[in-house]
C-alpha positions in Angstrom: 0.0 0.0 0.0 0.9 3.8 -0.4 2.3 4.8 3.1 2.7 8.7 3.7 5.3 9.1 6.2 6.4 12.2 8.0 10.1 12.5 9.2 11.1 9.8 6.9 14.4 11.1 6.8 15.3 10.9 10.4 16.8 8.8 12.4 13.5 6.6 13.2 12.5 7.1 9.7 15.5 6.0 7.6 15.1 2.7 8.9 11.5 2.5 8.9 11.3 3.6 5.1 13.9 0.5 4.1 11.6 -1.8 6.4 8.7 -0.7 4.6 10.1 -0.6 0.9 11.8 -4.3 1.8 7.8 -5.3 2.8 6.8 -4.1 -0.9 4.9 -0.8 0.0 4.7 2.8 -1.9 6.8 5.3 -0.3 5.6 9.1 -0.2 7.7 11.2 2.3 7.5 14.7 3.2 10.8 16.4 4.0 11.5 20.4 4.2 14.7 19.5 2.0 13.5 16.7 -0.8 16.2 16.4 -2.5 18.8 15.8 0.3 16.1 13.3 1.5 16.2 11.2 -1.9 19.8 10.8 -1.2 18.7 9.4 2.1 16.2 7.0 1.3 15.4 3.9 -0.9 14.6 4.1 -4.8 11.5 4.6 -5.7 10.4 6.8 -3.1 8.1 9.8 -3.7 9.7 13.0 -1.8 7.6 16.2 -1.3 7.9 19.4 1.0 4.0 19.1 1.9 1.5 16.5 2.9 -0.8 18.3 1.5 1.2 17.9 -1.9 0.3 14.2 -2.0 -3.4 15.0 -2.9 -3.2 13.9 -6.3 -2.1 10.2 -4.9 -4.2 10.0 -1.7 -2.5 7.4 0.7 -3.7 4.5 2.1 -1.7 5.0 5.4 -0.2 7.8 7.4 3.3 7.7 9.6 3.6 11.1 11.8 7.2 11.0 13.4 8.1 14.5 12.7 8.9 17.3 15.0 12.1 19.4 16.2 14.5 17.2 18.7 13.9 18.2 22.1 17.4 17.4 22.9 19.5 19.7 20.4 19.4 23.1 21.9 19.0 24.8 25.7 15.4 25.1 26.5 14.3 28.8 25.5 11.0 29.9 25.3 11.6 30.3 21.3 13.1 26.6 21.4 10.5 25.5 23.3 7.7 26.9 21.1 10.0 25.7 17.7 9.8 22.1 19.6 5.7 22.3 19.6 5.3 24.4 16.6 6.9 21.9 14.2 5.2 18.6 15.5 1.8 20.2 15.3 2.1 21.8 12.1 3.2 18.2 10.6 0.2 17.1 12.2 -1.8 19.4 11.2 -1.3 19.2 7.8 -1.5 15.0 7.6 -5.0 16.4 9.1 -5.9 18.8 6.3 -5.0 16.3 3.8 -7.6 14.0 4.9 -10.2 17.0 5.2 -9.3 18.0 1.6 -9.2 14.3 0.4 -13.1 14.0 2.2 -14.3 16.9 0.4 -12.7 15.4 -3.1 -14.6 12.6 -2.7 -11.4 10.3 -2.1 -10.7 7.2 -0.2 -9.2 8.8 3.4 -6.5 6.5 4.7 -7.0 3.5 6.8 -4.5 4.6 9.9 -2.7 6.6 11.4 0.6 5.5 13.4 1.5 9.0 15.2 4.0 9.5 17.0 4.6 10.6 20.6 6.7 10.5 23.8 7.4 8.9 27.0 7.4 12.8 28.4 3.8 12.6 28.4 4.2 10.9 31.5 6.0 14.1 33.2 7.8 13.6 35.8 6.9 10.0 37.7 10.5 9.6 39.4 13.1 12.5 39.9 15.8 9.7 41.3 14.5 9.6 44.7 10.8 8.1 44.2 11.0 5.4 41.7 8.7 3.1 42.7 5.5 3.7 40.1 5.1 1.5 37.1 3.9 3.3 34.3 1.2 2.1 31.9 -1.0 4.0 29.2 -3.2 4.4 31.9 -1.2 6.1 34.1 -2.1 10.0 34.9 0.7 12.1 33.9 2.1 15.2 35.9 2.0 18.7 34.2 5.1 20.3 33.0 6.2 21.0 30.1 7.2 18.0 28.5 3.7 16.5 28.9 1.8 20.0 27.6 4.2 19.5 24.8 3.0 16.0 24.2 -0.4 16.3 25.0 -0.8 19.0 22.5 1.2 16.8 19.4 -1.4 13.5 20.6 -4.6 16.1 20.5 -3.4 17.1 16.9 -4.0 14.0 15.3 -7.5 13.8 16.7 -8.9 15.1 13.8 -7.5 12.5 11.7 -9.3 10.0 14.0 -12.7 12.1 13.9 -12.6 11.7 10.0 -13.0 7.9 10.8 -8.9 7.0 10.3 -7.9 4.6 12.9 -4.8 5.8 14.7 -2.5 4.6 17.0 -0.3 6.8 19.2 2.9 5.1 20.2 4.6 7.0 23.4 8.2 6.5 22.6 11.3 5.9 24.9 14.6 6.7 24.3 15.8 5.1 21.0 18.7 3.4 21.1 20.4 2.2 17.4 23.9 2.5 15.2 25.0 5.6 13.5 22.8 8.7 15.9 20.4 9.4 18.1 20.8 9.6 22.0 23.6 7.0 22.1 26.1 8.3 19.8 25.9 11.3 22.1 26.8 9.1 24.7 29.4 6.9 23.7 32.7 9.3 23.5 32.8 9.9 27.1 32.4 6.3 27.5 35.0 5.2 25.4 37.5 7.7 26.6 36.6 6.2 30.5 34.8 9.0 32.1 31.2 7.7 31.4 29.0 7.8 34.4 25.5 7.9 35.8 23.9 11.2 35.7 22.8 13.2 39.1 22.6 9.5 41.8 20.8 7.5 38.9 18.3 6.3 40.3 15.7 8.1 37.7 14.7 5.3 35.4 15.8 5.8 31.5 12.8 3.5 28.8 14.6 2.5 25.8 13.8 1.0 23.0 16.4 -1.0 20.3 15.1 1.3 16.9 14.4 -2.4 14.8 11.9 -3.0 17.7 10.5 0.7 17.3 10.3 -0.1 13.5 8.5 -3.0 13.9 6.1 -2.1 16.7 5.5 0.9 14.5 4.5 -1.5 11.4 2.9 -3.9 13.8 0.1 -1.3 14.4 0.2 0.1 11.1 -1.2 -3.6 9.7 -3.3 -4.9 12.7 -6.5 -3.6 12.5 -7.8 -3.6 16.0 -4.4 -1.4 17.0 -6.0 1.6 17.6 -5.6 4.1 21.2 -2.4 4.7 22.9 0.4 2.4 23.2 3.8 2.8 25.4 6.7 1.9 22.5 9.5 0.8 25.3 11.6 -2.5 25.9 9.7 -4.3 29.0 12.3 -4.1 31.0 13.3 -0.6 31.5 16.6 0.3 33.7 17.4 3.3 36.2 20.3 6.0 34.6 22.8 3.8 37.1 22.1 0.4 35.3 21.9 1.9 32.1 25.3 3.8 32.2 27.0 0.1 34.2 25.5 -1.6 30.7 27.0 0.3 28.5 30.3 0.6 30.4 30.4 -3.1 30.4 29.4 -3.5 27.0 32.1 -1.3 25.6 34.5 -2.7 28.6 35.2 0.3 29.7 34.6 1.8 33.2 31.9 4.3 34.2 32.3 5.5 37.7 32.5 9.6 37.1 29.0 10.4 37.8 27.9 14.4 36.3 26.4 15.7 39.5 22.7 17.4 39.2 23.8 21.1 39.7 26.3 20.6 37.1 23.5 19.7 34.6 21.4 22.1 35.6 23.8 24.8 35.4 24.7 23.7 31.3 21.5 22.6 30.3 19.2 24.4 32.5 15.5 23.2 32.3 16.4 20.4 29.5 18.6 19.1 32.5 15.3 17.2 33.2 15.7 14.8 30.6 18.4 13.4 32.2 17.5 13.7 36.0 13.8 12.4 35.2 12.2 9.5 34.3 9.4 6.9 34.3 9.3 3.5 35.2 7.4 2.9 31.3 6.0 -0.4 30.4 4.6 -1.5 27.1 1.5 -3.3 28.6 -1.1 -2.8 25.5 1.8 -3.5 22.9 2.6 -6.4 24.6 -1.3 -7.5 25.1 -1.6 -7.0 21.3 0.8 -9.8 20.8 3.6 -7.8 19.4 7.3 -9.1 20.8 10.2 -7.9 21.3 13.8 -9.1 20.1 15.9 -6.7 22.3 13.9 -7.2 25.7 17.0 -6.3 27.8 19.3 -3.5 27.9 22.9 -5.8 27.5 21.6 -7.5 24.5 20.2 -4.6 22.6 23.8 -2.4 23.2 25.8 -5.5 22.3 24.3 -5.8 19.2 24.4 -1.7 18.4 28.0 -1.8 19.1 29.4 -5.5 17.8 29.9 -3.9 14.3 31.9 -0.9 16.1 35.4 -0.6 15.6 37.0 -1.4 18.8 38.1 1.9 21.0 41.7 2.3 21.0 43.7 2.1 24.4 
């Protein structure tokens, strides 16, 4: 089928748009800059700088994963609103396509898979209470992190008012080869002066990106998916564990924590990604009958970094 996928040439996306062109679907991927996206992405697939361009060939499915990284730049207010302002325009848009596609007279696609976050949550642990399982259920705390996804989850409601069925997948932090969070993290750990961040007891969701990919899939093809869904490994490890992991893993030693106030004082509010957490569990994924083949943290890094050159010293 024709799949319409925003942020098709990030870090999620790449991998989800050779998963999906391997399975034998139609590509159609919106990108601010096309033609460095082609470059990106498997032949055959149809680049444009607007959902709304891809009226002519309505799609049968939608993918929403775009959206500014909250994890590039200090935490202004013009960040901040950048950070809300480009996932709900992307949403909006996937939503006036299927308005416009309505009022044509054209077949609206059959889902939705839109993306989210586990910062819907808010703050459920701050590294001293870490003792609340979350599920899908669970009632999140206000701050910013949940407004911010809170208002991206609400922007796809139209979609779901036309009739679409959509799945919102809450994601956790994404670990895979080549970028995202762990490519950040692996200098210091090579070098030896890896650590836990603040006393690391905040717990850190993860998620190997294959799994993501094919949880994200997974819902895009069951039919009965539909509602929110936690996209996290089910067994989820405190900053401490997760930082001992990876020190094993690369077999080097991580015992130089970064203390809170430092954090605070060099990222200032975006410090709470790293001092924050939430003991996230994929309970409706899991009930759906989708499984996981990275389940635990040691097996997921060891095969992210067994096709990494060695570290020197």
């Amino acid at each position: 089928m024709r799949v319409l996928i925003t942020g098709g040439s990030g870090f999620v996306g790449r991998r989800l748009c050779e998963t999906l062109a391997r399975q034998g679907h139609g590509l159609q991927v919106v990108s601010r800059a096309p033609a460095r996206a082609r470059a990106q992405l498997p032949d055959g697939c149809d680049v444009r700088d607007s959902a709304l361009a891809f009226a002519d060939t309505p799609p049968e499915a939608l993918i929403n994963l775009a959206g500014e990284s909250i994890a590039v730049k200090r935490w202004s207010e013009a960040q901040k609103s950048e950070m809300i302002d480009s996932r709900l325009h992307a949403t909006g848009e996937l939503a006036a396509l299927c308005e416009r596609l309505k009022e044509g007279g054209e077949p609206l696609p059959a889902v939705l898979v839109s993306a989210s976050a586990m910062g819907y949550y808010g703050e459920q642990n701050d590294g001293d209470q870490n003792d609340t399982v979350v599920s899908e259920d669970t009632p999140p705390h206000d701050e910013f992190a949940h407004r911010l996804c809170a208002r991206w989850e609400a922007a796809a409601q139209p979609v779901a008012e036309l009739g679409v069925r959509t799945a919102i997948v809450r994601i956790g932090l994404v670990l895979g080869e080549g970028g995202g969070s762990l490519e950040k993290m692996l200098p210091p750990f090579r070098w030896g002066v890896g650590g836990r961040f603040g006393n690391g007891r905040q717990f850190m969701p993860w998620i190997h990106r294959d799994d993501l990919v094919a949880a994200i899939s997974f819902l895009l093809g069951r039919e009965s998916a539909s509602g929110v869904y936690n996209a996290s490994a089910p067994h989820p490890v405190t900053n401490a564990e997760f930082t001992r992991t990876l020190g094993q893993v690369l077999h080097r030693p991580a015992v130089l924590p970064v203390p809170a106030l430092v954090l605070k004082a060099g990222l200032g509010e975006m410090s709470r990604l790293l001092l924050t957490g939430a003991d996230m569990r994929p309970v409706r994924l899991q009930q759906a009958g989708f499984t996981f083949r990275y389940r635990t943290l040691d097996r997921a890094l060891e095969a992210i970094l067994s096709s990494r050159p060695a570290a020197r010293g």
